[in-house]
VEXDREN-2710 file (C-alpha; in Angstrom, 1 decimal):
% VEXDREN-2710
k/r/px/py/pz
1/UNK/9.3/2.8/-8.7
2/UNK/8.7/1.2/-5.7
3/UNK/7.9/-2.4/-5.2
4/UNK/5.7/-3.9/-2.7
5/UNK/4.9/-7.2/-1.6
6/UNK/1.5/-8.8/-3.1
7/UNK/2.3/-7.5/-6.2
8/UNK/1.6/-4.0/-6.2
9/UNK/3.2/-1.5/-8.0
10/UNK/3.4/1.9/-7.4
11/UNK/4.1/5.2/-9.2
12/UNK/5.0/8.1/-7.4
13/UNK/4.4/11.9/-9.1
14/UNK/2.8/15.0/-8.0
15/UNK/-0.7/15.0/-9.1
16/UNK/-1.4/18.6/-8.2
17/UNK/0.5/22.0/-6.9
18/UNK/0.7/22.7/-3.5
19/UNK/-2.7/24.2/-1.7
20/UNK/-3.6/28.3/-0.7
21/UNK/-2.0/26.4/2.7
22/UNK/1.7/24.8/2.7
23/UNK/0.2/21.4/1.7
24/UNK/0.6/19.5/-1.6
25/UNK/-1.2/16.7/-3.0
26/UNK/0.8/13.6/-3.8
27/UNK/-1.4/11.3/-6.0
28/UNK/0.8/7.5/-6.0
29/UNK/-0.5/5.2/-9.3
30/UNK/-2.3/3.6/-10.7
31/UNK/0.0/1.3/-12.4
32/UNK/-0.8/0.5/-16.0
33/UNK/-4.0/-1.6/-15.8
34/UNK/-2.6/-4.7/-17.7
35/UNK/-0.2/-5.7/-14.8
36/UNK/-1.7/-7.6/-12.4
37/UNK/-1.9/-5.5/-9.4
38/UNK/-3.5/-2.0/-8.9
39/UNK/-3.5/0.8/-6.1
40/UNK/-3.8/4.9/-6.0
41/UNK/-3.1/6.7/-2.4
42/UNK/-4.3/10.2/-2.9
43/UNK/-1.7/11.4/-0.5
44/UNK/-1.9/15.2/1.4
45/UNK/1.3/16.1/2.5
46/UNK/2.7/19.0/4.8
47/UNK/6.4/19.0/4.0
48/UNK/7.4/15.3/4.2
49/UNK/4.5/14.1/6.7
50/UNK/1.2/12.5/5.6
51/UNK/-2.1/14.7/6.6
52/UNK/-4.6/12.6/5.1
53/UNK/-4.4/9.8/2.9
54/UNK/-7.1/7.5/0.6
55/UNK/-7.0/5.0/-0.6
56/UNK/-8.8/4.4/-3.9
57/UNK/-9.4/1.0/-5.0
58/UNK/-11.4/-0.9/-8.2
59/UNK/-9.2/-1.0/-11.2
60/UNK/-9.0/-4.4/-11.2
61/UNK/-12.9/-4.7/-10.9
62/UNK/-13.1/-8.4/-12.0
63/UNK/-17.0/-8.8/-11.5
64/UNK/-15.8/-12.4/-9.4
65/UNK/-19.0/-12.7/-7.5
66/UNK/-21.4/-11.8/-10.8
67/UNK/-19.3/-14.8/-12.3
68/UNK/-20.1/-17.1/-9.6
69/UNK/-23.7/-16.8/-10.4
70/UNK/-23.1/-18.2/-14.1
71/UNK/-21.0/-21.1/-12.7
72/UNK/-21.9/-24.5/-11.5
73/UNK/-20.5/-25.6/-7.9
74/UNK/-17.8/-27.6/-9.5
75/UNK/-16.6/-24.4/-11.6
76/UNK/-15.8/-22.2/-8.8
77/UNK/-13.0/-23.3/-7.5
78/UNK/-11.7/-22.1/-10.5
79/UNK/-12.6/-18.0/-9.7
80/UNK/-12.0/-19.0/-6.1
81/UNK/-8.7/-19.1/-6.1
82/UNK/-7.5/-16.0/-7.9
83/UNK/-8.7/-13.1/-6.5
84/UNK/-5.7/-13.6/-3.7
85/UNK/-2.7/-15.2/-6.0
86/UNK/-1.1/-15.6/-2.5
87/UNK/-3.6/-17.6/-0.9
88/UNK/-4.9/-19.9/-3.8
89/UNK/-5.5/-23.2/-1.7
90/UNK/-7.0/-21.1/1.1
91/UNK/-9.6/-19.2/-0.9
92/UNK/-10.5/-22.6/-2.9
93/UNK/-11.2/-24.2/0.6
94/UNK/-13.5/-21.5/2.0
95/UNK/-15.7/-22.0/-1.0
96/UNK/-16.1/-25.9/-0.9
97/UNK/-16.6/-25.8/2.5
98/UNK/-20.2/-23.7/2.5
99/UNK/-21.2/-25.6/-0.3
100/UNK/-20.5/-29.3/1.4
101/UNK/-22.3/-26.9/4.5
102/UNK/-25.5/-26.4/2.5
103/UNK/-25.0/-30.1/0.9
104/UNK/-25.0/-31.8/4.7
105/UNK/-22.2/-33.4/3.4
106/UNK/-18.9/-35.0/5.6
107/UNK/-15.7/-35.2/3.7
108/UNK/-13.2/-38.6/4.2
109/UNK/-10.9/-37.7/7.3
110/UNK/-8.0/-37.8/4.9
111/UNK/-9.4/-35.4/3.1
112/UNK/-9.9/-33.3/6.2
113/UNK/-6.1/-33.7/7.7
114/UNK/-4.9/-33.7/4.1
115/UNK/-6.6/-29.8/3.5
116/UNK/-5.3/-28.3/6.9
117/UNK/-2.0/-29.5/6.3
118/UNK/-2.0/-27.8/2.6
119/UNK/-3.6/-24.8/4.2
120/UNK/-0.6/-24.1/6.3
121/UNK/1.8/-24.9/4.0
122/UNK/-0.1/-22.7/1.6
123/UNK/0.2/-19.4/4.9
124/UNK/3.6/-20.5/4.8
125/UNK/4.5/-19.4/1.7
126/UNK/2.5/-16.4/1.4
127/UNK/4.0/-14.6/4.6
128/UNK/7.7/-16.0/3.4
129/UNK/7.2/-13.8/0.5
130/UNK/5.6/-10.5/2.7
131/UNK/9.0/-11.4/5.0
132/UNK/11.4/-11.3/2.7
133/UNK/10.2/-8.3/0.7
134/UNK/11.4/-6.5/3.2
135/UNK/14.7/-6.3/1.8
136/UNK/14.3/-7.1/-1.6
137/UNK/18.0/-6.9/-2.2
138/UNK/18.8/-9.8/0.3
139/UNK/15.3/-11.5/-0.6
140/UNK/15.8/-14.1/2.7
141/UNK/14.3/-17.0/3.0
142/UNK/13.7/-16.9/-0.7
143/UNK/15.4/-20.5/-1.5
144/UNK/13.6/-22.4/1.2
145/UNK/10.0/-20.8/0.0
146/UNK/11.1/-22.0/-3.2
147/UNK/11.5/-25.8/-1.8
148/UNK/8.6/-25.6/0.0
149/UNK/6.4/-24.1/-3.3
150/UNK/7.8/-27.4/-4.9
151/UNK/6.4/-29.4/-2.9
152/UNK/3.3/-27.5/-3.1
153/UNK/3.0/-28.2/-6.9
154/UNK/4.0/-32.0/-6.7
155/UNK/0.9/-32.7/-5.2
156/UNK/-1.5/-30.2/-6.3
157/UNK/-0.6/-30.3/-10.1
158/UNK/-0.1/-26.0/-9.7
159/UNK/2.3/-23.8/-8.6
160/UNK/0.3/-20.7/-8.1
161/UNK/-3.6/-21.5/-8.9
162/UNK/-3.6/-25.1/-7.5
163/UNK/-7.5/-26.1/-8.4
164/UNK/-6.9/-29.3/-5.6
165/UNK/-9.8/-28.3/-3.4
166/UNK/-12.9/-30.1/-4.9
167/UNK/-16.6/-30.3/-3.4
168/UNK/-16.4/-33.8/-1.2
169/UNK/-12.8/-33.7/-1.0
170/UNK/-9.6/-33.1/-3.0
171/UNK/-8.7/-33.9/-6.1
172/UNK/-6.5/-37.0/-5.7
173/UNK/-4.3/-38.7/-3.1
174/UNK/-0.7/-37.6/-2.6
175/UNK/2.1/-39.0/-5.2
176/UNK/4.4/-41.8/-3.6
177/UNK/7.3/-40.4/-1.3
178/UNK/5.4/-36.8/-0.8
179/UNK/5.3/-36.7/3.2
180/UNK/8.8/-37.3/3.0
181/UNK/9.8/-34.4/0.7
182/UNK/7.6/-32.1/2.4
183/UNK/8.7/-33.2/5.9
184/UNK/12.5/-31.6/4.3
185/UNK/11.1/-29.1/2.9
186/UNK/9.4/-28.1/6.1
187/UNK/12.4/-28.5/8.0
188/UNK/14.2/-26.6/5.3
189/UNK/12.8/-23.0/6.2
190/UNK/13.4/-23.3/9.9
191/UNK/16.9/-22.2/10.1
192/UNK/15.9/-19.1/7.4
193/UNK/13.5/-17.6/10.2
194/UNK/17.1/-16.5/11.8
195/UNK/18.2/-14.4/9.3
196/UNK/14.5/-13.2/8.4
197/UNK/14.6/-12.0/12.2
198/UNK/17.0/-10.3/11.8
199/UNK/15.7/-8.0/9.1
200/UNK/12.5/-7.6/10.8
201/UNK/14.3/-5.9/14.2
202/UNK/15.6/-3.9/11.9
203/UNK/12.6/-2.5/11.2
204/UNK/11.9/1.1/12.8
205/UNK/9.2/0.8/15.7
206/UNK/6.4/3.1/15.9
207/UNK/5.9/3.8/12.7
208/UNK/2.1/3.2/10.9
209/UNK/0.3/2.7/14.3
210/UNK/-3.5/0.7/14.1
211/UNK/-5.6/1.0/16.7
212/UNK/-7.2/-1.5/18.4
213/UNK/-10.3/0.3/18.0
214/UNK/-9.4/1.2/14.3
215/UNK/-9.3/-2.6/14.1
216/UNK/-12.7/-2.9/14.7
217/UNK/-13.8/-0.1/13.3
218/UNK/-12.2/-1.4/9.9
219/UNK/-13.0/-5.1/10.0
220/UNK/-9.2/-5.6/10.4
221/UNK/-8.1/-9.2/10.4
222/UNK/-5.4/-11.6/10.4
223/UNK/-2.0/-10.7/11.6
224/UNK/-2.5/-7.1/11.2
225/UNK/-5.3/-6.6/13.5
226/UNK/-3.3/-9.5/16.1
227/UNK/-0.2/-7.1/16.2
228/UNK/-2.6/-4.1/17.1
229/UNK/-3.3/-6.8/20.3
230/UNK/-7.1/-8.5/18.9
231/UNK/-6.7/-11.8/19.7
232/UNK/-8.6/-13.4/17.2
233/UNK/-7.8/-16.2/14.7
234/UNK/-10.8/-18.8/13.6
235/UNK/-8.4/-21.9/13.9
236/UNK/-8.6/-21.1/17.6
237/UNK/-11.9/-19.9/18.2
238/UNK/-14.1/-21.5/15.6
239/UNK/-12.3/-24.7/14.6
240/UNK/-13.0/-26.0/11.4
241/UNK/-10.9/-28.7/9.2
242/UNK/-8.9/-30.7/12.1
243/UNK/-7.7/-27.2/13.6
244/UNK/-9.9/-28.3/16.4
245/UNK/-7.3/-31.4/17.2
246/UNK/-4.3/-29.3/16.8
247/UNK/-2.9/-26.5/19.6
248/UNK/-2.8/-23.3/17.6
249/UNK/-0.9/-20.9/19.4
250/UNK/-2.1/-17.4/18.2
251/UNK/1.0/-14.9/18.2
252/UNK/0.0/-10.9/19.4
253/UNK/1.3/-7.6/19.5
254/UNK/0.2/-4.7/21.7
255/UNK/2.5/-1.9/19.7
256/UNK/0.0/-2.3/16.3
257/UNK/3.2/-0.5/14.2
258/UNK/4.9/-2.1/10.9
259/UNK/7.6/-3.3/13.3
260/UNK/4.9/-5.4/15.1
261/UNK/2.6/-6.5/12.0
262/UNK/6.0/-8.3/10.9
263/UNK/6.6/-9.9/14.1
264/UNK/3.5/-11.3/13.7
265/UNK/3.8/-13.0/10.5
266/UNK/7.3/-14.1/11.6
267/UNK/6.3/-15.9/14.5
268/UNK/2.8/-17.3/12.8
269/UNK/5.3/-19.1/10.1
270/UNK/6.9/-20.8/12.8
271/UNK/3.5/-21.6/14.3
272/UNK/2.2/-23.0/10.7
273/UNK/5.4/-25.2/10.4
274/UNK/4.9/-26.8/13.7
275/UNK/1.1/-27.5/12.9
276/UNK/2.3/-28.5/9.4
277/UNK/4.6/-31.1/11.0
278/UNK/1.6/-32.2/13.4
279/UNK/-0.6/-32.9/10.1
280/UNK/2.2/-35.1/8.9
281/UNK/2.4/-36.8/12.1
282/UNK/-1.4/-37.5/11.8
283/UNK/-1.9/-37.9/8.3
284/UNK/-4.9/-41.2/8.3
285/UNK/-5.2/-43.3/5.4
286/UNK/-8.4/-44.0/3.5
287/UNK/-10.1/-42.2/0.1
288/UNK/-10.1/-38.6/-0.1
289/UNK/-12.8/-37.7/-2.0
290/UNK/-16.5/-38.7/-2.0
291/UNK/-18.6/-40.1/-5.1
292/UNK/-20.5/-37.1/-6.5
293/UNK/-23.6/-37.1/-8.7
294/UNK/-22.9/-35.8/-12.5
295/UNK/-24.3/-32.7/-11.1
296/UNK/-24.5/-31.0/-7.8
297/UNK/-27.2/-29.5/-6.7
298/UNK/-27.2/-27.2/-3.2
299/UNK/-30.7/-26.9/-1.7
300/UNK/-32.9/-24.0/-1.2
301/UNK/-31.4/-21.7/1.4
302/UNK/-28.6/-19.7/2.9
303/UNK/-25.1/-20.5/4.4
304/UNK/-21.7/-18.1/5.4
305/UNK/-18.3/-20.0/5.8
306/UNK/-15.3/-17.9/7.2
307/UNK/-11.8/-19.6/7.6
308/UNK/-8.5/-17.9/8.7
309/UNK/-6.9/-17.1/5.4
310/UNK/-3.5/-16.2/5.5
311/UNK/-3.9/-12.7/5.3
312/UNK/-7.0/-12.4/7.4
313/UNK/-10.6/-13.5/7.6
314/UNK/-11.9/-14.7/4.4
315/UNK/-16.2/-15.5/4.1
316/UNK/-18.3/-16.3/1.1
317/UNK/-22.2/-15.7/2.0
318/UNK/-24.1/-18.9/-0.3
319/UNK/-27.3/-18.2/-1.3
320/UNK/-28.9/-21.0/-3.9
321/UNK/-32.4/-21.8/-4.9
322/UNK/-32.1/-25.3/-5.7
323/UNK/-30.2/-24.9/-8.6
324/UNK/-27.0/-26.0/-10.0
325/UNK/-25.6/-22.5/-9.8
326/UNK/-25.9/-20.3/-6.9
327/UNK/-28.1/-17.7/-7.0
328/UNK/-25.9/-15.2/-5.3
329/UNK/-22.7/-15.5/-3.4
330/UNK/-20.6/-13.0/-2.2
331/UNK/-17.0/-12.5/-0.5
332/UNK/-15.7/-11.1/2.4
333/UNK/-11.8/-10.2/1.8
334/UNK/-9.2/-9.8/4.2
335/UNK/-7.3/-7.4/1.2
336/UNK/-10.1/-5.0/1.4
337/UNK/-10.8/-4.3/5.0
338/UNK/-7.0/-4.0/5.2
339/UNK/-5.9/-1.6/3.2
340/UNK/-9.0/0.5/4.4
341/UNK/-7.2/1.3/7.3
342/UNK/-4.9/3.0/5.8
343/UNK/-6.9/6.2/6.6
344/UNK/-6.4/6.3/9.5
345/UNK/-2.8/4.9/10.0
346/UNK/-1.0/6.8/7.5
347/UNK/-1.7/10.3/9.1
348/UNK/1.2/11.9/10.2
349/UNK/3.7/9.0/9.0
350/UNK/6.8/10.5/7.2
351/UNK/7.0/10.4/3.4
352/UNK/10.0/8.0/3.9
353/UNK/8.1/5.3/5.4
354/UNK/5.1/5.1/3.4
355/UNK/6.8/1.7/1.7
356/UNK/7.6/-0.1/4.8
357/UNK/3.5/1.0/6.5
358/UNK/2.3/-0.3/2.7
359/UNK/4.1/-3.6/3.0
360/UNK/3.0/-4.1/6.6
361/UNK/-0.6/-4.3/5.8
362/UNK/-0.3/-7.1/3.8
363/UNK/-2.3/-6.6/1.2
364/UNK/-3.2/-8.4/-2.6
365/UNK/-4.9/-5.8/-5.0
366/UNK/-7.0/-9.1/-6.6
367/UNK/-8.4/-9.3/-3.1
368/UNK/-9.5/-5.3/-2.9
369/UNK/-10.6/-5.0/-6.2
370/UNK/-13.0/-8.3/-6.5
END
């Protein structure tokens, strides 16, 4: 068995004999459907090299977006953050923030500098755990996630599914001493970048190669399509929170191989703890949430709200009718574009480093199979 990041398991056997040709088909999973992560790679093979590869997705068919529809505004934070276990505080922000969008409404400035700061913090911990899966026997960097994940539930209440975000705001103000613990705790996984850098140029190079035009052709985002050399990250180019007051540096890659897609992640966690440290430094006073009506009520209309999740562009399309539910709303996941790509990367890759091309794209089955 072999493990990968996200929480994907994966059984290897042969699922068929070998063609009239020299080729053999190599079906990997699924894993029993009561763990939490699911993924099958119907695999063509030509001695040890790839020929074609698919992915096949939807074991974990949750039904997330029918549920929204039977859910007032305040109840879907609670299916929000779930489909990506990784990038709970992220997901819950993209959906408050097209509902306050079709509300008109403006959330306390605390509330604002309070969410980007948690965001990051949040991206921090989900590539720490992508890094050091890399070599699960050395599991680097592993301690000073776990400081860092402490702080995390201190002030949310949560250590994986946080339920913080809230329409008009968060749900409460920070507990006494926090920005001093998490300034530590920030500080804290600094010096394990070293030894995660380390582990990451060991990595081979040019193996599991995205295109920049695969990129696009995919609806690639996040670090994976930044190592294949798209600039793109919505901090940057479509501000939203207090990203807009912040410098974001956006780290690329021109090789688009494994070897790259980690580079990437490295560096952005060195680029989330500096604009983590810049929220601390900025952190205003005041309430951080607004006064909300027993019920909430988003008028008649349409809205899309996209932020830079952690593991790539995440958007939930609002569509309400006046009521306290919407009428339909649908997501956009970074998990699902991702691992679509496989396709046409794992052609021609060597049996042996199927893991380390798997682990690269970053991937949470929750997110595929919504």
């Amino acid at each position: 068995m072999a493990r990968l990041s996200g929480g994907a398991d994966l059984l290897v056997g042969i699922g068929a004999a070998a063609h009239a040709s020299s080729d053999a088909v190599l079906v990997l999973g699924p894993h029993h459907p009561s763990s939490h992560g699911v993924l099958q790679l119907a695999l063509t093979l030509d001695g040890d090299r790839i020929v074609t590869a698919e992915p096949v997705v939807g074991f974990l068919h949750r039904g997330a977006e029918k549920l929204f529809e039977v859910r007032d505004y305040r109840q879907l934070v609670m299916l929000a953050n779930r489909h990506d276990w990784l990038s709970a505080f992220s997901n819950e922000l993209g959906i408050v923030l097209a509902v306050e969008r079709m509300l008109g409404m403006r959330v306390p400035e605390r509330a604002t500098w309070l969410r980007t700061l948690l965001a990051e913090l949040n991206r921090i911990l989900n590539h720490l755990l992508f890094l050091g899966a890399t070599d699960p026997a050395v599991q680097q960097g592993f301690a000073e996630r776990e400081s860092l994940q402490a702080v995390m539930e201190e002030a949310t209440g949560g250590r994986m599914h946080y339920m913080f975000n809230r329409v008009g705001g968060l749900k409460e103000d920070l507990p006494a001493g926090w920005i001093g613990r998490a300034r530590t705790a920030v500080s804290g996984v600094r010096p394990a970048l070293v030894g995660l850098g380390r582990i990451v140029d060991a990595l081979p190079h040019g193996v599991g190669v995205l295109s920049p035009a695969d990129v696009l052709s995919y609806g690639v985002s996040g670090p994976v399509a930044r190592a294949s050399g798209v600039d793109m990250d919505l901090r940057r180019d479509e501000p939203y929170l207090a990203y807009g007051e912040l410098d974001v540096p956006v780290t690329t890659r021109t090789a688009g191989d494994a070897h790259a897609r980690f580079s990437c992640v490295l560096e952005q966690v060195a680029v989330s703890l500096d604009l983590a440290e810049a929220c601390l430094d900025r952190l205003p006073s005041g309430p951080v949430n607004l006064r909300l009506p027993k019920t909430v009520r988003a008028p008649e209309g349409s809205t899309y709200a996209w932020t830079e999740n952690p593991l790539g562009v995440q958007g939930y399309y609002l569509v309400s009718r006046g009521d306290i539910m919407p009428w339909r709303l649908a997501m956009r996941t970074a998990s699902f574009n991702n691992v679509s790509a496989l396709s046409a990367v794992l052609p021609g890759v060597a049996l042996a480093d199927l893991v380390t091309v798997l682990c690269s794209f970053f991937f949470v089955i929750g997110d595929i199979d919504k």
